[in-house]
N, C-alpha and C positions, 0 to 999 in steps of 0.2 A: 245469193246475197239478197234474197228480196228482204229482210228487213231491214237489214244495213241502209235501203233507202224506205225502204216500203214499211218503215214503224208504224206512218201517219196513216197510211191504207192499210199494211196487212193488219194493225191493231186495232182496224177503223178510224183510223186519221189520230188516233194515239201520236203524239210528240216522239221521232225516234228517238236513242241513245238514253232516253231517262222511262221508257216504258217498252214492253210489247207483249204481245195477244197473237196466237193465230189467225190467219184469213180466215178457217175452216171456223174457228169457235163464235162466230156471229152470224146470224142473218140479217144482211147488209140487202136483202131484196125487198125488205116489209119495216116499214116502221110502228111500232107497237106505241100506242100508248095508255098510260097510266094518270090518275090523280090520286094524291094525296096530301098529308106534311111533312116538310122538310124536317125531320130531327138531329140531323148533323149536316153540316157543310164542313168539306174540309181544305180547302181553298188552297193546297200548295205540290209540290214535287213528288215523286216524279209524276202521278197524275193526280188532276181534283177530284175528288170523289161525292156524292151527295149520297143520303138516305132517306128514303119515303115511306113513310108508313100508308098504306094502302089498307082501306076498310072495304071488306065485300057485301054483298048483299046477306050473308047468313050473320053479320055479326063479328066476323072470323077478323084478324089482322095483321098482317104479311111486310114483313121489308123490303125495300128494295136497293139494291147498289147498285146506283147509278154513277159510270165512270168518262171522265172526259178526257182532254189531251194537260199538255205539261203548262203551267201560268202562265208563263212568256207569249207562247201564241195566242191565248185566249184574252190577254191584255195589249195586244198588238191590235186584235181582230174590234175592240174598243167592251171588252166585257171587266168588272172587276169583281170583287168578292165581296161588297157590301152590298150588292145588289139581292144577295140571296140570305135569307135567315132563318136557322131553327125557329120553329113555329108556323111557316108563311105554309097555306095552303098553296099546291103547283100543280101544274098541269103538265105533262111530260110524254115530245115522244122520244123514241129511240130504237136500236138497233139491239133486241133480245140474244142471249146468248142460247148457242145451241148447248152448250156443256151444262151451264149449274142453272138453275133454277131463281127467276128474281131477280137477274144479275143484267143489263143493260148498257151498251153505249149512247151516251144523251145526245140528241142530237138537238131538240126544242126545250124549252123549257118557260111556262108564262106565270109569271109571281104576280104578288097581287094588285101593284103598283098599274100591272095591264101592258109592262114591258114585257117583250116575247125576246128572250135569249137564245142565238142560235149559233154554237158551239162548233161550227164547221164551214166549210166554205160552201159545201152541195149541201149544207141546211137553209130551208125556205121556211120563210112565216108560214103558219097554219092558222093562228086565231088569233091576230092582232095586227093594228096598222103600225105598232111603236115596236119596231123590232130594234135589236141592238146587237151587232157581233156579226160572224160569219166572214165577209172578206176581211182581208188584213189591210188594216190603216197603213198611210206613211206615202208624202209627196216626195218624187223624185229630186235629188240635187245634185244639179250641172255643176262640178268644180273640179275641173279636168287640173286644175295647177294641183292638186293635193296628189294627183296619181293614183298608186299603188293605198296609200299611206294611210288609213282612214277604218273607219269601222262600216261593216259590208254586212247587211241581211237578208236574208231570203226573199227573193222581191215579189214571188207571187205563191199563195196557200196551193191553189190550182193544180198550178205545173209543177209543184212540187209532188204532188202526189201523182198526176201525169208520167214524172220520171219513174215512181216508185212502180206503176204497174205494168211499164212496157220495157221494165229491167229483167234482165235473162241471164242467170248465173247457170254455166257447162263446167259442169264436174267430169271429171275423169274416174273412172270405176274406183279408182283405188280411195278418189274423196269421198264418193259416194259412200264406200262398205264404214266409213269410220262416221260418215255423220248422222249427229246421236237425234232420235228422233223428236225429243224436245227441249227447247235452248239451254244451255249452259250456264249462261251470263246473269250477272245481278245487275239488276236496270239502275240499280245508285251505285253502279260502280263503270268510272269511266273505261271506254275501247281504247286499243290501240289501234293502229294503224291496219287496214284504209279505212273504217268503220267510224271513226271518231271525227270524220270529217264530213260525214255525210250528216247533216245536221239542221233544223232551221235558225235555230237559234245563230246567235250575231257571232262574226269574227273580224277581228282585229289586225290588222299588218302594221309594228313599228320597226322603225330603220333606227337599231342600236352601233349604227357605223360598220362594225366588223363584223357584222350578224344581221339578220331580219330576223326578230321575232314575230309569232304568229299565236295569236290569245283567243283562245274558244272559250264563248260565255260557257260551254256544255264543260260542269265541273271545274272549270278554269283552268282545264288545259293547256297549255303552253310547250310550242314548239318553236325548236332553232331552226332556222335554214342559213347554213354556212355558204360562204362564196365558193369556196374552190373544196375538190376533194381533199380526201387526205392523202398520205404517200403512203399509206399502207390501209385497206378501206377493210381487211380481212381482221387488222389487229383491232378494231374498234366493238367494243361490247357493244351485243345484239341489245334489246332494250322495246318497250312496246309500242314507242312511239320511231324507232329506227333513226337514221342517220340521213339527215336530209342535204343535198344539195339542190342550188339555186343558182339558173343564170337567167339575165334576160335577150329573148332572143326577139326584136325589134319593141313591141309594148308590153309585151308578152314573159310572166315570170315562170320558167318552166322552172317546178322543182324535182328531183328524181331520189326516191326513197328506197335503201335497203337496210339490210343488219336489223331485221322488227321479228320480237322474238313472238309478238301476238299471234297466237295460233289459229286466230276465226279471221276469215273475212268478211263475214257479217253477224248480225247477231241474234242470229237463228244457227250458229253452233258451227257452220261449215269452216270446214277446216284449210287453213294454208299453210306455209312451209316456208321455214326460215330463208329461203333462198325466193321469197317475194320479191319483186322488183317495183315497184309505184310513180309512177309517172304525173304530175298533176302542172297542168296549165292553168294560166289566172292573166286571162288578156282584158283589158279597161275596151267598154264598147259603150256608143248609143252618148259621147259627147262624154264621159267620162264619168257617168250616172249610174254604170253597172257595170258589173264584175262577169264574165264569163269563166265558170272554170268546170274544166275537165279534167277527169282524173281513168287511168290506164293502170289496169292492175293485170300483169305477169306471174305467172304463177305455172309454168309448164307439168308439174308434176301431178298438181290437182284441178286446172286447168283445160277444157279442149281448149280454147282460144280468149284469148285476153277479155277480161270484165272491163266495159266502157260506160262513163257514167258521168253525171255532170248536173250544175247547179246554176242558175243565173240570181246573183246576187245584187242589191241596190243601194245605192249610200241615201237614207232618210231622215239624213241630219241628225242620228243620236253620237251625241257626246260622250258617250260614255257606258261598258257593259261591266256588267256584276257577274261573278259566277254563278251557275244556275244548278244549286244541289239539290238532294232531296232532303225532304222536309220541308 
């Protein structure tokens, strides 16, 4: 499952669930850079993309696509889209691809204002004191009476991609001979379960009394977690997002997912079996400022030993999340 967490690294810090890239198809050991002008900026989902036109010394003139992660993070980290404009002469590094030709992950980028944009969190100013971007904004808040109940986001760019490259998905032979050697999935088309949960973008927990729903900015997902099973868990149609229950076992909301007819368990193609099991913890830590959650994915057939994986989430006072499509 590395991309399931590993979008933001294996696509070069690419946004999961709304883009991905191979590890293999960048050089993530050298940063190239380029100047030129910007002739298009494209400022939106599933990732922003820019084009530079690059003039070389014989006269000759070359495009480039330069690609970055999903808006949300990039306007978290304090960058926005008026910052950059068809016309503006840029300076640019980035992380060349080894596949196509011209084709780059931006990592710097200095417009003419003399602000240096840096699109990642392991991005460092190169040729400016006025840099903008790179870590993720948003002060922590203590308000332990809200609980559970509240909207939670990825509390650190870092660790997030920390999780993504020291995850280890063990395939059992029989997963391996089916899984297909390049991904499946269309990045503007929401996952199902466990995949749709791995995410930076924001999620929401509201208590509808006889229910907790659970609201992912990622396409505006929306999941039930019922209190109690059903009396018959086999008659319940399978579905991609599965059949959730939810108890809490002291601060702790353990949910446990099955019946998910979603065949990947991440989104690099690998495959799992209607008989997944999904375990997901969501314990309040650190005065009730952050979300701990763990998630357990069972899977014995395509499985050697259970996929462990996990997120530390932060309440930074937003009010309120939008679905995050593409476009």
């Amino acid at each position: 499952m590395k991309a399931f967490l590993s979008t933001l690294l294996t696509l070069l810090l690419i946004t999961p669930t709304l883009a991905h890239h191979s590890v293999a198809a960048y050089d993530r050991t050298t940063l190239h850079e380029i100047e030129g002008t910007l002739v298009d900026v494209r400022w939106r989902n599933p990732h922003v993309t820019f084009i530079v036109r690059v003039s070389n010394a014989s006269g000759s003139v070359q495009d480039w696509e330069l690609q970055a992660g999903a808006v949300y993070p990039h306007q978290r980290a304090g960058l926005s889209g008026d910052m950059f404009s068809a016309g503006d002469n840029v300076r640019v590094a980035g992380w060349r691809s080894t596949q196509q030709p011209r084709l780059m992950i931006v990592s710097n980028m200095l417009v003419p204002s003399g602000q240096e944009a840096l699109f990642y969190d392991v991005s460092r100013p190169r040729w400016s004191n006025n840099a903008v971007g790179g870590s993720w904004k948003g002060e922590l808040v203590e308000n332990s009476s809200q609980g559970l109940f509240r909207i939670w986001s990825v509390a650190d760019f870092g660790a997030y991609q920390d999780v993504a490259r020291n995850l280890v998905i063990r395939q059992t032979a029989a997963a391996q001979a089916i899984t297909p050697d390049t991904s499946p999935l269309d990045p503007c088309i929401a996952q199902g379960m466990p995949g749709t949960m791995m995410t930076p973008l924001p999620i929401e927990f509201i208590d509808r009394g006889d229910h907790i729903e659970l609201q992912l900015a990622t396409f505006g997902v929306r999941r039930t977690i019922h209190p109690t099973p059903p009396e018959n868990l086999a008659e319940i149609p399978l579905s991609d997002l599965g059949y959730s229950v939810g108890r809490w076992v002291g601060d702790t909301l353990e949910v446990r997912t099955t019946r998910v007819s979603w065949p990947y368990i991440d989104d690099e193609g690998k495959p799992q079996t209607e008989n997944v099991e999904i375990l997901e913890q969501f314990t309040l830590i650190d005065n009730g400022s952050r979300l701990d959650y763990r998630q357990t994915v069972n899977d014995p057939e395509y499985l050697t030993e259970p996929m462990v994986t996990g997120l530390i989430y932060a309440d930074i006072g937003e009010t309120a999340i939008e679905p995050v499509n593409c476009g």
